[in-house]
ZAMARGU-4260 file (C-alpha; in steps of 0.2 Angstrom, whole numbers, plus 5000, padded with zeros to 4 digits):
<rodrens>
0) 5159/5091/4888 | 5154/5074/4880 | 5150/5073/4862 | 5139/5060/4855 | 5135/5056/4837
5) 5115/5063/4839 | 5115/5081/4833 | 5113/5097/4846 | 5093/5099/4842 | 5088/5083/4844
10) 5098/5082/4862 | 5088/5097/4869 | 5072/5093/4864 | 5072/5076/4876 | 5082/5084/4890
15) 5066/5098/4888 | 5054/5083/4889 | 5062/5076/4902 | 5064/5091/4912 | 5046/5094/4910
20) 5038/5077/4914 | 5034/5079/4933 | 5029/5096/4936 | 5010/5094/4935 | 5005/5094/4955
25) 4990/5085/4958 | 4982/5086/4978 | 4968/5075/4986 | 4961/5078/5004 | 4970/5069/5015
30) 4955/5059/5021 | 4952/5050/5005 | 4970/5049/5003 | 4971/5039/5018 | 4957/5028/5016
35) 4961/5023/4998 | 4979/5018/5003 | 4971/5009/5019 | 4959/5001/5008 | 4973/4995/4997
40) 4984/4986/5013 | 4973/4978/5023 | 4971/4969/5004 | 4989/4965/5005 | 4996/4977/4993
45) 5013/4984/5000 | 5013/5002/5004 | 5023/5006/4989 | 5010/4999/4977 | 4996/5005/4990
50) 5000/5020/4985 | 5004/5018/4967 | 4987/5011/4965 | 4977/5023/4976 | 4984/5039/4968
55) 4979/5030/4952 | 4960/5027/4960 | 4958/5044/4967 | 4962/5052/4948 | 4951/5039/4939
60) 4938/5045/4951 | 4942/5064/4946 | 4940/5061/4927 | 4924/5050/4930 | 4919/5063/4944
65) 4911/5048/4956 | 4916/5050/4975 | 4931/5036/4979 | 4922/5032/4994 | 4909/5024/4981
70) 4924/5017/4970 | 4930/5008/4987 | 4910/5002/4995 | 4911/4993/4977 | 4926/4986/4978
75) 4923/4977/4994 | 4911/4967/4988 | 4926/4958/4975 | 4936/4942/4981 | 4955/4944/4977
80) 4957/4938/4961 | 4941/4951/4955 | 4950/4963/4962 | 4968/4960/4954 | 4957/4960/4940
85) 4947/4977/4941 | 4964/4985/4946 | 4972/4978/4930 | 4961/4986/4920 | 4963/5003/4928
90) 4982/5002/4928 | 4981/4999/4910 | 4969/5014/4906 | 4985/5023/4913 | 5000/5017/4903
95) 5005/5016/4887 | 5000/4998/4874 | 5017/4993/4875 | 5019/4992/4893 | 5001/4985/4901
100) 4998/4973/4915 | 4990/4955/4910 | 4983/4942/4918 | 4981/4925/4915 | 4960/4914/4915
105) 4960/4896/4918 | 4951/4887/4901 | 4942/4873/4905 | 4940/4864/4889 | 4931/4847/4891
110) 4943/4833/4882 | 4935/4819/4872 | 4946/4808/4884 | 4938/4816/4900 | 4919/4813/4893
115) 4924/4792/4890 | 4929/4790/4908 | 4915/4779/4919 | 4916/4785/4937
</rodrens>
């Protein structure tokens, strides 16, 4: 047995929330799984995060009780970089302050120097 310096109680009560972390089952039809996923590739995710993002999707559609189907019609209609975007945001509604996604906007600041140029 290995001993640490935390005590006994303490030990048990992560193992328990540990232990207890992955037992909610969550199912989808296979049809909206598929498309979802689809969707997610032919956009050039990898089918790791494909699948990541669409199991994501498909429960954000759940809570907001909206068809994915619609979620994805409107989706199609982004270029890459909205979508990157859209899918940040969604990512982020699902994890914790201390761990979300960013990403970075182009400012375009006019410089005094850039106005006193003659072209």
């Amino acid at each position: 047995m290995i001993t640490g310096n935390l005590p006994i109680s303490q030990t048990g009560g992560v193992k328990l929330v540990f232990d207890n972390y992955f037992t909610k089952q969550v199912s989808f039809p296979a049809a909206e799984i598929d498309a979802t996923v689809g969707f997610f590739i032919k956009r050039g995710f990898d089918n790791s995060s494909a699948n990541s993002t669409a199991i994501i999707l498909l429960n954000q559609a759940r809570v907001e009780n909206v068809s994915v189907f619609s979620l994805l019609d409107k989706l199609k209609g982004l270029t890459e970089i909205q979508l990157g975007q859209v899918i940040t945001q969604v990512l982020n509604s699902y994890r914790e302050k201390t761990s979300q996604l960013g990403y970075r906007t182009a400012i375009n600041t006019a410089t005094f120097e850039a106005r006193n140029i003659l072209v």
